[in-house]
Backbone as ProteinMPNN parsed JSONL, in Angstrom:
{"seq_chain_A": "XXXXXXXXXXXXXXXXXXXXXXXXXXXXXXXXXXXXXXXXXXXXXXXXXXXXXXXXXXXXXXXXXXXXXXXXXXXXXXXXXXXXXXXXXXXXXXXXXXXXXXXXXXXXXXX", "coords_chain_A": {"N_chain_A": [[76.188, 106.59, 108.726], [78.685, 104.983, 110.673], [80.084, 101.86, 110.383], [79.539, 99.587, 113.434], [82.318, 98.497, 115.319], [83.818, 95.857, 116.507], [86.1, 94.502, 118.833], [87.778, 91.232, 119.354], [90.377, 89.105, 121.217], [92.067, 86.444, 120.472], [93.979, 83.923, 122.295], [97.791, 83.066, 121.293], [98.251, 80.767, 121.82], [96.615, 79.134, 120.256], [95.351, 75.994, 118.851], [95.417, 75.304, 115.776], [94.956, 76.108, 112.296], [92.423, 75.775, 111.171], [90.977, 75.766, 114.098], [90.833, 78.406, 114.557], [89.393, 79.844, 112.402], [87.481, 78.076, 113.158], [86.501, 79.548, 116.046], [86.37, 82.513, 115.113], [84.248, 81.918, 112.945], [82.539, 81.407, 114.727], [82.0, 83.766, 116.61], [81.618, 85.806, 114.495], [78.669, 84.955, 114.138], [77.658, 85.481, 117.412], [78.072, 88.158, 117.577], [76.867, 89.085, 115.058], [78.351, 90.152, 113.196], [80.783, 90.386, 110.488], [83.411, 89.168, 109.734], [86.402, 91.336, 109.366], [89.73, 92.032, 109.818], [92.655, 90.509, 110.564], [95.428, 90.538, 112.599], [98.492, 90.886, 114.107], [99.221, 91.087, 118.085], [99.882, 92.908, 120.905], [99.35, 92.342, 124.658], [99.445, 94.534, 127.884], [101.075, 93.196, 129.534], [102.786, 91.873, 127.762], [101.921, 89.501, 126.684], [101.192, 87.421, 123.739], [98.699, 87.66, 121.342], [96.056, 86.76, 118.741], [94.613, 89.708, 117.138], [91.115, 90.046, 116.042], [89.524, 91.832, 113.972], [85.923, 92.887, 113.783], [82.851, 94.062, 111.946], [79.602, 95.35, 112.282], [77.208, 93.421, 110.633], [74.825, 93.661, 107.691], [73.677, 91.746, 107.062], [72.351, 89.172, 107.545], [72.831, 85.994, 107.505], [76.058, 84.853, 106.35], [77.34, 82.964, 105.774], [80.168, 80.192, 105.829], [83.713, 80.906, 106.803], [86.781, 80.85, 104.839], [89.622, 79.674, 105.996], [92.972, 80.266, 104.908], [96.89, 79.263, 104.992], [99.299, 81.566, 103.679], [101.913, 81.889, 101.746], [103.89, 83.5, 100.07], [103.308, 86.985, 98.38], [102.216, 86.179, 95.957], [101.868, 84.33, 95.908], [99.054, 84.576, 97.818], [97.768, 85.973, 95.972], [97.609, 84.256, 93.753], [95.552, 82.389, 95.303], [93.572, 83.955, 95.547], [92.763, 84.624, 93.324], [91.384, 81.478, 92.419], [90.069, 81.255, 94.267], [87.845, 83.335, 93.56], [86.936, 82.449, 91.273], [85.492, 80.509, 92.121], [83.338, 81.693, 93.108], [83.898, 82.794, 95.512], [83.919, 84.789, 97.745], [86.775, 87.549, 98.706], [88.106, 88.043, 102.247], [89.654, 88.889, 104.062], [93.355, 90.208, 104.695], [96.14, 88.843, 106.761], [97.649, 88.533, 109.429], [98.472, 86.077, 111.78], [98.319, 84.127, 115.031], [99.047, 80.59, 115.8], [99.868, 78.34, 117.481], [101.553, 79.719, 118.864], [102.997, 80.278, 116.773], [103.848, 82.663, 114.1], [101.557, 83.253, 111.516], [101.023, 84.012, 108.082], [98.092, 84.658, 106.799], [95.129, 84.069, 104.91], [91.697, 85.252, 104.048], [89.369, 83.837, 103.052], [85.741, 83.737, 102.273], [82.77, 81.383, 102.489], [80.295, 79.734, 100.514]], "CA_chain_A": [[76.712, 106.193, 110.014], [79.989, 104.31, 110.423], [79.293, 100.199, 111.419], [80.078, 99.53, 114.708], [83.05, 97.65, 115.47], [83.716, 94.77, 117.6], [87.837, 93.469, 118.817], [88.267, 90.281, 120.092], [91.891, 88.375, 120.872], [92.674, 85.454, 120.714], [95.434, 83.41, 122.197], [98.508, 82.744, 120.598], [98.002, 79.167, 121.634], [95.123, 78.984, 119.534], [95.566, 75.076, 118.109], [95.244, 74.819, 114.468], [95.061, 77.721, 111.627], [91.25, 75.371, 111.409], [90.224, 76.365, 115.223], [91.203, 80.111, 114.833], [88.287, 79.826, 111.661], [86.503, 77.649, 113.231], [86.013, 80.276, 116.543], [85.732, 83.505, 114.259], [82.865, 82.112, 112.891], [81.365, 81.84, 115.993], [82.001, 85.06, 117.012], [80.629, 86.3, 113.922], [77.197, 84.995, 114.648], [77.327, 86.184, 118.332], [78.383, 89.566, 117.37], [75.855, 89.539, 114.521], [79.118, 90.968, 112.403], [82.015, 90.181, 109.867], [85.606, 89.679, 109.689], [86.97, 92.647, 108.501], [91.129, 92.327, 110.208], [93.135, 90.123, 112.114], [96.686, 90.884, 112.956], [99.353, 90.291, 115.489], [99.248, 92.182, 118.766], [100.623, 92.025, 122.491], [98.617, 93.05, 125.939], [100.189, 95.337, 128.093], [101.718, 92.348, 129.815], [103.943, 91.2, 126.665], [101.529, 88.037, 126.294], [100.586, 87.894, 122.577], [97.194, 87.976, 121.011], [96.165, 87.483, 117.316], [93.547, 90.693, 116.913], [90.661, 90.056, 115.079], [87.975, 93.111, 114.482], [84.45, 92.998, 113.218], [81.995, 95.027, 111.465], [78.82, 95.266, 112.318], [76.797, 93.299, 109.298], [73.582, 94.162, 107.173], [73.08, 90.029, 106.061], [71.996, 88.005, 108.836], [73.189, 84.605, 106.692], [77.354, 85.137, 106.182], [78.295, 82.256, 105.105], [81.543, 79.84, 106.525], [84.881, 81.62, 106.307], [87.784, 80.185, 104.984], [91.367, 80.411, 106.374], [94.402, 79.256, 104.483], [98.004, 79.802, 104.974], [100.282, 81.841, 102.463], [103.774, 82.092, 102.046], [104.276, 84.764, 99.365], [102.115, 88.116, 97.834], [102.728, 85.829, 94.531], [101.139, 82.639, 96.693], [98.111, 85.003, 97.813], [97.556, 86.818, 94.724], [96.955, 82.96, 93.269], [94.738, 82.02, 96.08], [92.827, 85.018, 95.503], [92.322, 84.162, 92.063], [91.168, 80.633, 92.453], [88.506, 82.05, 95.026], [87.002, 84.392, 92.438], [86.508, 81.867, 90.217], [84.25, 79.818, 93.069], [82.289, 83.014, 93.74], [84.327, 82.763, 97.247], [85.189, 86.508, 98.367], [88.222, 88.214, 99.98], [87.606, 88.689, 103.017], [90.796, 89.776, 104.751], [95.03, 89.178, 104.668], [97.125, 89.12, 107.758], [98.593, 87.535, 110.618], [97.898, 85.419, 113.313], [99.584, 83.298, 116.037], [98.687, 79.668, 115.628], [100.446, 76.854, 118.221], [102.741, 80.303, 119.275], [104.091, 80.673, 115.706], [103.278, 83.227, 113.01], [101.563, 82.595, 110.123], [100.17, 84.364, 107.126], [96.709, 84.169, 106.452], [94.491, 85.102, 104.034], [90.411, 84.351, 104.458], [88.121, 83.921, 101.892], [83.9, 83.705, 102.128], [82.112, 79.861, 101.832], [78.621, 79.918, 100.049]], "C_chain_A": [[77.684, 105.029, 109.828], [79.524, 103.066, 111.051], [80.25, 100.385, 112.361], [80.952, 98.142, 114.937], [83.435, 96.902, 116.469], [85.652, 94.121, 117.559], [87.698, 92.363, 119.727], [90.236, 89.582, 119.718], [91.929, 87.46, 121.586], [94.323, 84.843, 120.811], [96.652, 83.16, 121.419], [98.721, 81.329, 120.585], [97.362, 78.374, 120.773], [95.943, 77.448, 118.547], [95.729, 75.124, 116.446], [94.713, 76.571, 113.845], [92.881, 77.146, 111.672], [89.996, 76.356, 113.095], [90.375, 77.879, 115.135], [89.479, 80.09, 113.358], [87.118, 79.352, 112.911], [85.418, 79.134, 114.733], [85.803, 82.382, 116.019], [84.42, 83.018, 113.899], [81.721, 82.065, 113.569], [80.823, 83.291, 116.926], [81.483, 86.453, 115.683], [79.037, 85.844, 113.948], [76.868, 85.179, 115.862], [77.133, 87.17, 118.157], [77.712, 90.066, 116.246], [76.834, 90.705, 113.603], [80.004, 90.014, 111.628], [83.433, 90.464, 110.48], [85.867, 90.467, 108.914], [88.551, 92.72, 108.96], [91.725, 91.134, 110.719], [94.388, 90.518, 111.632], [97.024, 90.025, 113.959], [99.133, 91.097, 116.916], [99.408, 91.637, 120.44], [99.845, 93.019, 123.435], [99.701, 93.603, 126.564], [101.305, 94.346, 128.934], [102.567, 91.841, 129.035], [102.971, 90.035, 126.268], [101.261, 88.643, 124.859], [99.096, 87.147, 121.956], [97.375, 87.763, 119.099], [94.537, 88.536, 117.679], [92.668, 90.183, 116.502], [89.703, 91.048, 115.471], [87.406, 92.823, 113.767], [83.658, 93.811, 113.039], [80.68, 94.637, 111.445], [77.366, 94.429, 110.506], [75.386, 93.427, 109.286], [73.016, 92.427, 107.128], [73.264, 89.159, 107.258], [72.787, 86.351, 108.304], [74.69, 85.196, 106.052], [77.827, 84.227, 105.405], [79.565, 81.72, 106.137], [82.657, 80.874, 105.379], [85.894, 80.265, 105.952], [88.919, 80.304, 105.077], [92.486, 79.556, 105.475], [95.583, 80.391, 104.375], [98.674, 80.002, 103.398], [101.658, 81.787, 102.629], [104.22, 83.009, 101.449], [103.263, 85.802, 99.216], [101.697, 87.125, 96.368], [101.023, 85.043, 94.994], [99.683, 83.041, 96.974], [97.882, 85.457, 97.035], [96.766, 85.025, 94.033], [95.848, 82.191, 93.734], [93.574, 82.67, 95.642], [91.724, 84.582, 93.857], [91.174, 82.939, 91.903], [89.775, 80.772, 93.426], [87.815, 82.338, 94.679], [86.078, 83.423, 91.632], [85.463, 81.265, 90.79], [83.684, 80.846, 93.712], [82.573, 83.456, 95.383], [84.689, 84.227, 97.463], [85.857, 86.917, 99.254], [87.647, 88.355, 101.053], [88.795, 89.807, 103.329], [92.155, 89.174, 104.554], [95.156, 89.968, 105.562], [97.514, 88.258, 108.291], [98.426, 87.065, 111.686], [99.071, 84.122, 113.864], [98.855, 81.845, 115.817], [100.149, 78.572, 116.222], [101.587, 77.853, 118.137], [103.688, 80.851, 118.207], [102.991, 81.998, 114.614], [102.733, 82.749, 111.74], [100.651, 83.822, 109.478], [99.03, 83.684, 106.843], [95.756, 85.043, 105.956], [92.77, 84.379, 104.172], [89.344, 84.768, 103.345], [86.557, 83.409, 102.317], [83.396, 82.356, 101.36], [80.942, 80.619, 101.516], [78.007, 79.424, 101.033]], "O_chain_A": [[77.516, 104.2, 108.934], [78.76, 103.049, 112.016], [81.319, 100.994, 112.332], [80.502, 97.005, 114.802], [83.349, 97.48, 117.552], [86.247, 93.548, 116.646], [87.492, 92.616, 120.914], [90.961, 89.566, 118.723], [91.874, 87.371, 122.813], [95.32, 85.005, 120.108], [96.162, 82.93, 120.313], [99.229, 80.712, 119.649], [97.523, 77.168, 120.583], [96.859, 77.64, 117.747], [96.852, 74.659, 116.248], [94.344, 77.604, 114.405], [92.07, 77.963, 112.109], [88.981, 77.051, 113.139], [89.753, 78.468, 116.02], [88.434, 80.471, 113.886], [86.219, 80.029, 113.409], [84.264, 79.539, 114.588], [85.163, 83.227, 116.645], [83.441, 83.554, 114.419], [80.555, 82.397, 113.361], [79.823, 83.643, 117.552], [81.13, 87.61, 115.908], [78.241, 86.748, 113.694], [75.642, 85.127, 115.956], [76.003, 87.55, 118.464], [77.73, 91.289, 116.103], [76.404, 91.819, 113.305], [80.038, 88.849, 112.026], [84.108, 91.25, 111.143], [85.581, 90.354, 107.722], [88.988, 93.726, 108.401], [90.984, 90.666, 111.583], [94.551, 90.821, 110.45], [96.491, 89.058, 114.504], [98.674, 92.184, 116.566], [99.188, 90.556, 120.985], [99.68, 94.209, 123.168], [100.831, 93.39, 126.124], [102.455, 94.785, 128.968], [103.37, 91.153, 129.664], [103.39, 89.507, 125.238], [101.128, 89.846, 124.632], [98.682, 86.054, 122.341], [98.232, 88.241, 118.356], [93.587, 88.111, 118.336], [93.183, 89.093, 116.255], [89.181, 91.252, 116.567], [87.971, 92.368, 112.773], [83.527, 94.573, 113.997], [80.379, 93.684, 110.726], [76.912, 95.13, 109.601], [74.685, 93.374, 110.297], [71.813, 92.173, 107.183], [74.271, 88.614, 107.711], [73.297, 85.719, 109.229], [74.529, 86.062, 105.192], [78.598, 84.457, 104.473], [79.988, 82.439, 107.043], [82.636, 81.299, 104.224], [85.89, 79.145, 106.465], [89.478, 81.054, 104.277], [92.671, 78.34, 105.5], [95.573, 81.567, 104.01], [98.687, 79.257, 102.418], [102.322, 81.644, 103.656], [105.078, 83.636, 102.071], [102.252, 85.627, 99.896], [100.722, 87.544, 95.744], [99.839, 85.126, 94.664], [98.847, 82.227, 96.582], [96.836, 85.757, 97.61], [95.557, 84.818, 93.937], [95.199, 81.456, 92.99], [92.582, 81.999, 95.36], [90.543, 84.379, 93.579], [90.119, 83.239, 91.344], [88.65, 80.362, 93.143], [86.74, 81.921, 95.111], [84.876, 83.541, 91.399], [84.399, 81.339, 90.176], [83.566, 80.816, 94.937], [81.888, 84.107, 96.171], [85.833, 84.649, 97.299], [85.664, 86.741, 100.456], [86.52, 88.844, 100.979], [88.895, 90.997, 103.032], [92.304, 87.978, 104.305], [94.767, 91.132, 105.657], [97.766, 87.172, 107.768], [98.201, 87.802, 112.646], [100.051, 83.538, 113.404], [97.674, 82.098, 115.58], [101.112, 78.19, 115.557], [102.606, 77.457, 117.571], [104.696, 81.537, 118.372], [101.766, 82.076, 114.521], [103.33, 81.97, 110.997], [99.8, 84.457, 110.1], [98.904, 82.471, 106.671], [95.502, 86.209, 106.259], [92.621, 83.173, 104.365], [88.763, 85.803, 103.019], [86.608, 82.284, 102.813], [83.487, 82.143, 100.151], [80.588, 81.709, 101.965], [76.777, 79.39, 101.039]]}, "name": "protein", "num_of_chains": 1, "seq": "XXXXXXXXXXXXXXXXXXXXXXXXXXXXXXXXXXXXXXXXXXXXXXXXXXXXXXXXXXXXXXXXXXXXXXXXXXXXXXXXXXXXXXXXXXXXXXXXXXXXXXXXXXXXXXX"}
């Protein structure tokens, strides 16, 4: 059986690349799921939204996420790396609105 998925969106106002973490991880222990996406995306009104969807999780105890901005595939590819090495895992890469602007973001798994 396929996990059951959960979308929330958040503002494009959303303060700090920090508060966009900090309310994912709240919404992963409401929703009793993972980050598995975020993106960009606009309501039928034009306002814009960053996406994020969730997957239903097996592990009650997740762990903090962590968000940091990229600038290249080069720049995440190095991030990625440096993660590994602190047992931190991928979670997800994409895109989100932060204080109206775009940014790359890639989120890696705290212990």
């Amino acid at each position: 059986m396929a996990a059951k998925k959960h979308t929330r969106a958040y503002g494009a106002n959303m303060s700090s690349l920090n508060g966009l973490e900090l309310t994912c991880e709240t919404d992963e222990a409401n929703l009793s799921s993972k980050l598995n996406s975020l993106e960009l995306a606009k309501f039928e009104d034009g306002s814009k939204v960053t996406k994020a969807v969730y997957v239903d999780a097996d592990e009650m105890a997740l762990g903090e996420l962590i968000f940091e901005e990229f600038t290249t595939e080069n720049d995440a590819d190095v991030r990625t790396s440096i993660h590994k090495t602190k047992q931190e895992p991928f979670v997800c890469k994409g895109q989100a609105f932060v204080s109206n602007k775009t940014k790359n973001v890639i989120v890696f798994r705290g212990k």
